[in-house]
Residue frames relative to the residue before (quaternion, step in Angstrom):
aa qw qx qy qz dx dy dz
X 1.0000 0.0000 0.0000 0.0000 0.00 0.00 0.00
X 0.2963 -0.8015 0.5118 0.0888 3.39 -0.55 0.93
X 0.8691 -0.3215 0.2697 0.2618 3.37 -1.25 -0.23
X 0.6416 0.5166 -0.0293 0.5663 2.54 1.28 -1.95
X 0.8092 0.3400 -0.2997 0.3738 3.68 0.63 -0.54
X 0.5859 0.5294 -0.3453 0.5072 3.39 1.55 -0.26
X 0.7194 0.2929 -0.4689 0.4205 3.64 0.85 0.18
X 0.4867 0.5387 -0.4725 0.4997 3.78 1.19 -0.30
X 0.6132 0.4865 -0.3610 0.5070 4.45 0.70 -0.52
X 0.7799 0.2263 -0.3627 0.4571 4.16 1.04 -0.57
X 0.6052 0.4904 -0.5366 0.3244 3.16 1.04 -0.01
X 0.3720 0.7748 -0.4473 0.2474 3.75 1.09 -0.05
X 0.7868 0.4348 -0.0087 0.4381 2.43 1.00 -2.24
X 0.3519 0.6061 -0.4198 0.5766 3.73 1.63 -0.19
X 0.7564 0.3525 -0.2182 0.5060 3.73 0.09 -1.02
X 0.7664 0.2955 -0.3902 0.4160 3.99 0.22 -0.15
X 0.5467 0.5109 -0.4860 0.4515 3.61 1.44 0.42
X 0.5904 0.7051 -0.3119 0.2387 3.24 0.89 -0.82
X 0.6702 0.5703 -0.1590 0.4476 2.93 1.88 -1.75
X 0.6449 0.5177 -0.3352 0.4514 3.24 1.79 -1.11
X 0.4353 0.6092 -0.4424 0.4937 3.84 1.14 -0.52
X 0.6919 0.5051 -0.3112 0.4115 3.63 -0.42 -1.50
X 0.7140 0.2987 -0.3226 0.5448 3.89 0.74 -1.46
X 0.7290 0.4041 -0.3899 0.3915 3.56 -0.31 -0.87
X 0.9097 -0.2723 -0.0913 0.2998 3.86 0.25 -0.41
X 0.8292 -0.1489 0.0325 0.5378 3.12 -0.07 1.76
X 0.7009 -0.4741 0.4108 0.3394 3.87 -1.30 0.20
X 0.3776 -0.6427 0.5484 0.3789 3.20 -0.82 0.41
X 0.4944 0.6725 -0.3912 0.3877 3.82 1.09 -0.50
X 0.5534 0.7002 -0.2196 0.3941 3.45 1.26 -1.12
X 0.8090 0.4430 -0.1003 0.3731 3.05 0.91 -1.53
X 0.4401 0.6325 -0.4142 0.4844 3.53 1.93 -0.39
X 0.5102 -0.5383 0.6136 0.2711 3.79 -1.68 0.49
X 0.1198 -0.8022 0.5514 0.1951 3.48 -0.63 0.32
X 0.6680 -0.5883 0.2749 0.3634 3.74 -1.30 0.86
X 0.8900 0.3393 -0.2269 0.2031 3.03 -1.25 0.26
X 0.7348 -0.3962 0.2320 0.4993 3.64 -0.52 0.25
X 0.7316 -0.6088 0.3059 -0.0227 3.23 -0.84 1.65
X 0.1173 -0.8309 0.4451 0.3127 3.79 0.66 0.83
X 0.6143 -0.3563 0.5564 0.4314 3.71 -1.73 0.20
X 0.0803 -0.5911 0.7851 0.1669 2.80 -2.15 0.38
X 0.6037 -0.6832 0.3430 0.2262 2.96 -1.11 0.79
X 0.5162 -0.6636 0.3392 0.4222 4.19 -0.38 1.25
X 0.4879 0.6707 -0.4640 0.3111 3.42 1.05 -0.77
X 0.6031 0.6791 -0.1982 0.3684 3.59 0.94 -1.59
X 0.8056 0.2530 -0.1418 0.5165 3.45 0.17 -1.77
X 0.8377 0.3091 -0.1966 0.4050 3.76 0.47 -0.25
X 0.3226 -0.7277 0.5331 0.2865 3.67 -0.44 0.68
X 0.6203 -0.6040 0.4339 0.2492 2.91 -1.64 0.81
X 0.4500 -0.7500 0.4610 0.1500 3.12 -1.16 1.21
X 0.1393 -0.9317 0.2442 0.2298 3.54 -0.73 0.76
X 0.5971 -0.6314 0.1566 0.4694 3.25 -0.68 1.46
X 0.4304 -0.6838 0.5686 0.1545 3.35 -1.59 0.31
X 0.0491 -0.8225 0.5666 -0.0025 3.64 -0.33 1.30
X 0.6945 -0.5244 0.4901 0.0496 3.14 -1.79 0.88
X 0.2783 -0.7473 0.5868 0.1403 3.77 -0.12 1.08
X 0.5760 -0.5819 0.4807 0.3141 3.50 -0.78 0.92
X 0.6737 0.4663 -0.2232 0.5281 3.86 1.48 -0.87
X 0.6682 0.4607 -0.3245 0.4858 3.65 0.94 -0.43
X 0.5949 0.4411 -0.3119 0.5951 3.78 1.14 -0.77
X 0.4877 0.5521 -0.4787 0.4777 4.11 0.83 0.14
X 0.4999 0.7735 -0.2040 0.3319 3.18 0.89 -1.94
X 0.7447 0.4379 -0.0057 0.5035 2.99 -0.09 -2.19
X 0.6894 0.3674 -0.4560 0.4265 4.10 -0.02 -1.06
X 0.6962 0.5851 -0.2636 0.3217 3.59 0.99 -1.37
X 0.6131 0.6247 -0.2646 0.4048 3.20 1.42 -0.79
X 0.6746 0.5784 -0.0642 0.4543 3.14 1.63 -1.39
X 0.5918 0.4501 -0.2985 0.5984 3.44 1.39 -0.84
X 0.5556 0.4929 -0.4341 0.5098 3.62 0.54 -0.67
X 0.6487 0.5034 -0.3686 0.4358 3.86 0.01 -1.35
X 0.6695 0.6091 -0.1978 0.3763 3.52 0.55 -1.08
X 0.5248 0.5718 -0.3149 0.5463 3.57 1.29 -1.56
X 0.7833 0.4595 -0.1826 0.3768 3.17 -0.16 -2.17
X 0.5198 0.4852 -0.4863 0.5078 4.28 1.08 -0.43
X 0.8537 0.4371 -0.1608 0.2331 3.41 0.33 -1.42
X 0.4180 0.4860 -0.5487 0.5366 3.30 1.90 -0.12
X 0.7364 0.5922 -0.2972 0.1368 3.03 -0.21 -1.35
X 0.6767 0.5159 -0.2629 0.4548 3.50 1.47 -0.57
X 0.4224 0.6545 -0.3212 0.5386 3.52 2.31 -1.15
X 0.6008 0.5283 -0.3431 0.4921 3.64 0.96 -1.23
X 0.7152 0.4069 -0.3870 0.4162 3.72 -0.38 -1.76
X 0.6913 0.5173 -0.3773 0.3350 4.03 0.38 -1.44
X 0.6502 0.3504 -0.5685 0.3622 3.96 0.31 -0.89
């Protein structure tokens, strides 16, 4: 066996791995980077969705009461500044 047949016997076998690569995962083309600036992915993708935050019928009470009070304490205070 010469030379000449022992590289014409790995390049065979070079070529039936290649074919078995390509089936088992994906092109080898596939795996190359490709030029130029990089496409977006979309935020949806990289970040789960946050979930929304609702209002207890008792906390949105809270808050009006909190507000009506805030409100009182504006309006004395101005009844106050005016005499």
């Amino acid at each position: 066996m010469g030379v000449a047949e022992i590289l014409a016997t790995v390049d065979r076998e070079i070529a039936l791995l290649q074919q078995v690569r390509t089936l088992l995962g994906g092109s080898a083309t596939a795996a190359k980077k490709r030029a130029g600036r990089p496409r977006k992915v979309a935020a949806s993708a990289l970040k789960p969705a946050k979930k929304k935050r609702r209002l207890t019928p008792e906390g949105r009470r809270k808050i009006a009461e909190a507000v009506k009070r805030r409100w009182a304490a504006q309006k004395k205070a101005a009844a106050a500044a005016a005499k």
